[in-house]
C-alpha positions in Angstrom: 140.9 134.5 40.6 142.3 131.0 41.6 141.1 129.2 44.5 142.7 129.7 47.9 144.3 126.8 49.2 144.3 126.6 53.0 146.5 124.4 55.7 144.4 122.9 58.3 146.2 121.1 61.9 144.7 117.7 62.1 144.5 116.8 66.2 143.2 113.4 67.3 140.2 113.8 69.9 140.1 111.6 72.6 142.2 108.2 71.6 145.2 108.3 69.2 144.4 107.8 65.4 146.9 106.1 63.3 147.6 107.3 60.2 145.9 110.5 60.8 148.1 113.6 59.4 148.9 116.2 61.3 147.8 118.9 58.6 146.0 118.8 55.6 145.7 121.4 52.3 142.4 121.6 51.1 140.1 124.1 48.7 138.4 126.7 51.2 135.3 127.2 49.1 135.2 123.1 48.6 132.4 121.2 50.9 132.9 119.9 54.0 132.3 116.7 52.7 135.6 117.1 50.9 137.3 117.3 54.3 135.4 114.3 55.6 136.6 112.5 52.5 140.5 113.1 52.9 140.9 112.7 55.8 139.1 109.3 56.0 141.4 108.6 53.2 144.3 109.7 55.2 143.1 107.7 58.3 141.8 104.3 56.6 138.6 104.9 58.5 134.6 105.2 57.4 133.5 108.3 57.0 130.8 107.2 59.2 133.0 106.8 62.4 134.5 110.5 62.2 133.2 113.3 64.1 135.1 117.1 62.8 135.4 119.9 65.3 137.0 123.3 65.1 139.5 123.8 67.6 138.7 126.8 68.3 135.3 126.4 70.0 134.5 122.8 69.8 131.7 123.3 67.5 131.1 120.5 64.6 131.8 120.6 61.8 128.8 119.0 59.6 129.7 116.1 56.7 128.2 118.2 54.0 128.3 119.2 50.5 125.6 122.1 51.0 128.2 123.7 53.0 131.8 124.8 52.5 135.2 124.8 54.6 135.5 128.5 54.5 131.9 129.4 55.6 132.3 127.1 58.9 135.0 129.2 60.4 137.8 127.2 59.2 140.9 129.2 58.1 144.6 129.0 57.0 146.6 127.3 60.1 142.7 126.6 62.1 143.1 123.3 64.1 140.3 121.1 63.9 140.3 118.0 66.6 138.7 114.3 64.8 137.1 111.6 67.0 137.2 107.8 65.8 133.3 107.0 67.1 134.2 103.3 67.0 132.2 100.6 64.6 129.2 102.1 63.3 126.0 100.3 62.4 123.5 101.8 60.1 120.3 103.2 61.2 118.1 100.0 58.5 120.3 97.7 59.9 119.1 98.6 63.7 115.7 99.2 63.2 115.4 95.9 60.9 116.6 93.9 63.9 115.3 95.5 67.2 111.8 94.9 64.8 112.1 91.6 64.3 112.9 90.3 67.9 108.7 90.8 68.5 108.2 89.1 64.9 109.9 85.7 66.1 109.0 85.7 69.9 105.6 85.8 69.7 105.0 83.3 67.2 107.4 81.0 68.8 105.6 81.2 72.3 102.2 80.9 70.6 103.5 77.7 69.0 104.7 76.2 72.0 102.4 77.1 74.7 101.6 73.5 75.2 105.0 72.5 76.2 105.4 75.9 77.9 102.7 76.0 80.2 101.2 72.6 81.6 97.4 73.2 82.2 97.2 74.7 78.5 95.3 73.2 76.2 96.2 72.2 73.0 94.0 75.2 71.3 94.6 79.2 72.3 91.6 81.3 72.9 90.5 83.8 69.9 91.9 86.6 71.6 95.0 84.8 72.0 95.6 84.3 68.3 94.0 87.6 67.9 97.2 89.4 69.8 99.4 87.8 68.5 98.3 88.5 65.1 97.6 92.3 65.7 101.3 92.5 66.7 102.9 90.6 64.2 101.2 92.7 62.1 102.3 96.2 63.8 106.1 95.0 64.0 105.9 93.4 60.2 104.6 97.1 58.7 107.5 98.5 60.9 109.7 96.4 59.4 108.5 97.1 55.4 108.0 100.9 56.5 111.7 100.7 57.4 112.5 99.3 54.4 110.6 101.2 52.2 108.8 104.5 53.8 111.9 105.8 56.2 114.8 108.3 55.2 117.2 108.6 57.7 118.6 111.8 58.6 122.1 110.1 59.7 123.6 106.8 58.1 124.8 105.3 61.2 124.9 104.9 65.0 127.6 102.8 67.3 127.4 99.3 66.8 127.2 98.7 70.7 124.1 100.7 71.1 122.4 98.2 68.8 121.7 95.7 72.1 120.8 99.0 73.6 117.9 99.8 71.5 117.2 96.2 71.0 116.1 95.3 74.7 113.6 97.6 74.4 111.8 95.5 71.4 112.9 91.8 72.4 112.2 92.1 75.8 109.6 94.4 76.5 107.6 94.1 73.3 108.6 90.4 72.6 109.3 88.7 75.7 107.3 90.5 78.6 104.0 90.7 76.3 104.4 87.1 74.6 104.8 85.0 78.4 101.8 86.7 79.6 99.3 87.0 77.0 99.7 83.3 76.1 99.2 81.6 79.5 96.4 80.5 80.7 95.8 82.6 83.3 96.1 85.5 81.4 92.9 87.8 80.4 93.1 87.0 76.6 92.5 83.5 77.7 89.0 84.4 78.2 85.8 85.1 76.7 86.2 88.4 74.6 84.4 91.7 75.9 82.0 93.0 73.3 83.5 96.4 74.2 87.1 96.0 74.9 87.1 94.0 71.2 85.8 96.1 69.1 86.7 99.6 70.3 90.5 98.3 70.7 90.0 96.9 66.9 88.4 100.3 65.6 92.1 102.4 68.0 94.4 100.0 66.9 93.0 100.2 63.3 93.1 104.2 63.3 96.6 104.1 65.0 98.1 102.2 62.1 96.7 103.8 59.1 97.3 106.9 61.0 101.2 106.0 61.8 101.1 105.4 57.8 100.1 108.3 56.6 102.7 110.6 58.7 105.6 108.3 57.9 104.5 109.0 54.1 104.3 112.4 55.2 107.4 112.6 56.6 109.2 110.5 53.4 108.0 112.9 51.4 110.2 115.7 53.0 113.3 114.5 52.2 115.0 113.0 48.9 116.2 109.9 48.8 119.6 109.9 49.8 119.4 113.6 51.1 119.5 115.4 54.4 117.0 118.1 53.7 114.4 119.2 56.3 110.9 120.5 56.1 108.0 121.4 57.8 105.3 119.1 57.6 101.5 119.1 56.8 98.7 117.2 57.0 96.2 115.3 59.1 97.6 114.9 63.0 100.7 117.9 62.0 98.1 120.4 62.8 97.5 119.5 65.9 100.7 117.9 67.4 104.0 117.8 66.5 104.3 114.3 65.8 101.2 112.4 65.3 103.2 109.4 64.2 103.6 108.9 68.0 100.0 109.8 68.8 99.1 107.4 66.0 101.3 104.8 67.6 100.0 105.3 71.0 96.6 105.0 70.2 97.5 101.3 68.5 98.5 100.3 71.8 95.9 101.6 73.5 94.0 99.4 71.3 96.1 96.6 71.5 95.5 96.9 75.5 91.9 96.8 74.9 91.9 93.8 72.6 94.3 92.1 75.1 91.8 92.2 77.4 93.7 95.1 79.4 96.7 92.7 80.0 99.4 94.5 82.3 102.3 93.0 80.3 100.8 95.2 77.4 100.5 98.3 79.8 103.8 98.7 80.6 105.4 98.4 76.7 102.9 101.0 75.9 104.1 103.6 79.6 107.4 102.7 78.5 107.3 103.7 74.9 104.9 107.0 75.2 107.4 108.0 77.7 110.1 107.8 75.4 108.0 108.9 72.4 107.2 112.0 74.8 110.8 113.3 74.9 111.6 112.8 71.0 108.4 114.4 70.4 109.6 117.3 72.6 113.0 117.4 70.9 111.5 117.9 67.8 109.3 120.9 68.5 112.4 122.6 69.8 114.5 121.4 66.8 111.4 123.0 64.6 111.2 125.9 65.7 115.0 126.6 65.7 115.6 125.7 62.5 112.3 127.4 60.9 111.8 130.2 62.8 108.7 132.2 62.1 108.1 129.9 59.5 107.0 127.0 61.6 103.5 127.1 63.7 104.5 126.6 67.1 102.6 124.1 68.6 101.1 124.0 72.3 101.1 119.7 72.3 103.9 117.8 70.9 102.3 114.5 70.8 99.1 114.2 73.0 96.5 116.8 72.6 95.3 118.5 75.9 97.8 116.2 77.6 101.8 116.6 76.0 
């Protein structure tokens, strides 16, 4: 039995396309990546910037080769609308540069703190080098972990959400924490607490070799390349949904210790659990839809007792 060709209506969704056909024959048991392929042929565009829905109900259409034309509804004469999502950025590319905003502020202010603030002296305190060692270090392991640990369930994002995600880093992370802890007024410019030190050390110590292990966990879902999901085990998953966000919230909890409970440290660390918080709880609805009975529910996504 041959294969059964099928004629699809091509529609632009929102903003004209040019070069976009208005139909297109394709194999009705071939992937949907096929589809995505010839018609980004067809329209000189990325791949990337496409997004595929059926006329009929406006549901997408994944960019897949795990699943064919024929079993997404598609038939003979089904229109499908396609939306240009402007430039795309990949996911690295973002994460490697909201990163590394923290990475260059800090030491830059630390360097300059003599010419920035006038009753500084020439030396910073301990827990002024201290900080900003601690965070280098947390934003350089985010950096290699990006690099090396992460596999991204999509390539790309739009290129203007880039200074989006970015303010968040530079500015709140770099910017807000670095002019504070660094002058002289500031609480790490003072003698160290026995207590604050060394219990913020021993959280921000757990937090990142906690974040570590759940990010190998997590790599270790999914094949390189791939778009595979799969429910994760191990120490933290038990408890929460994501304790790569627990992990990460306890580092900054530690980090505000070790800062000697600086408020410019505070409000990264409200700004980012909050944010963490709702992820967290996207993903515990996303589990359980897509696994079912298979996945554990969990009562905390990300907090225990708390969230």
């Amino acid at each position: 039995m041959g294969l059964e060709s099928i004629t699809l209506l091509l529609r632009p969704r929102g903003k004209p396309i040019r070069n976009l056909p208005e139909q297109l024959s394709v194999t009705s048991d071939a992937p949907t990546a096929d589809l995505y392929n010839k018609i980004a042929q067809s329209s000189r565009l990325s791949i990337h910037r496409l997004r595929i829905t059926r006329g009929s109900d406006g549901s997408v259409v994944a960019n897949s080769t795990d699943v064919s034309i024929n079993s997404t509804g598609l038939r003979d004469q089904s229109t499908v609308y396609v939306k240009d999502l402007g430039p795309q950025i990949a996911w690295r590319t973002v994460f490697v540069v909201e990163y590394l905003g923290p990475l260059l502020i800090h030491p830059l202010v630390y360097l300059l703190r003599p010419y920035l603030y006038r009753t500084t002296h020439n030396h910073a305190s301990y827990l002024q080098e201290l900080s900003c060692i601690l965070i280098c270090a947390h934003f350089l392991k985010r950096e290699l972990e990006t690099l090396f640990v992460h596999r991204f369930s999509a390539s790309t994002m739009p290129a203007r959400n880039i200074f989006k995600n970015s303010f968040h880093y530079w500015v709140l992370a770099g910017l807000n924490i670095a002019a504070w802890i660094y002058a002289p007024n500031s609480p790490t410019a003072k003698e160290p607490t026995t207590l604050l030190l060394y219990g913020g050390l021993l959280a921000y110590t757990i937090g990142e070799l906690g974040n570590l292990y759940a990010h190998l966990v997590l790599r270790g879902l999914r094949s390189s390349g791939g778009r595979e999901r799969g429910i994760p085990r191990g120490l933290g998953f038990n408890i929460v949904t994501c304790p790569n966000y627990m992990f990460e919230v306890i580092s900054w909890i530690g980090m505000y210790l070790v800062s000697g409970l600086s408020s410019s440290v505070l409000l990264f660390a409200i700004v980012s659990t909050a944010q963490m918080m709702s992820w967290a709880k996207k993903k515990e609805k996303n589990y359980r839809k897509e696994f079912g009975d298979k996945y554990k529910r969990k009562r905390f996504t990300m907090l225990p007792g708390i969230w």
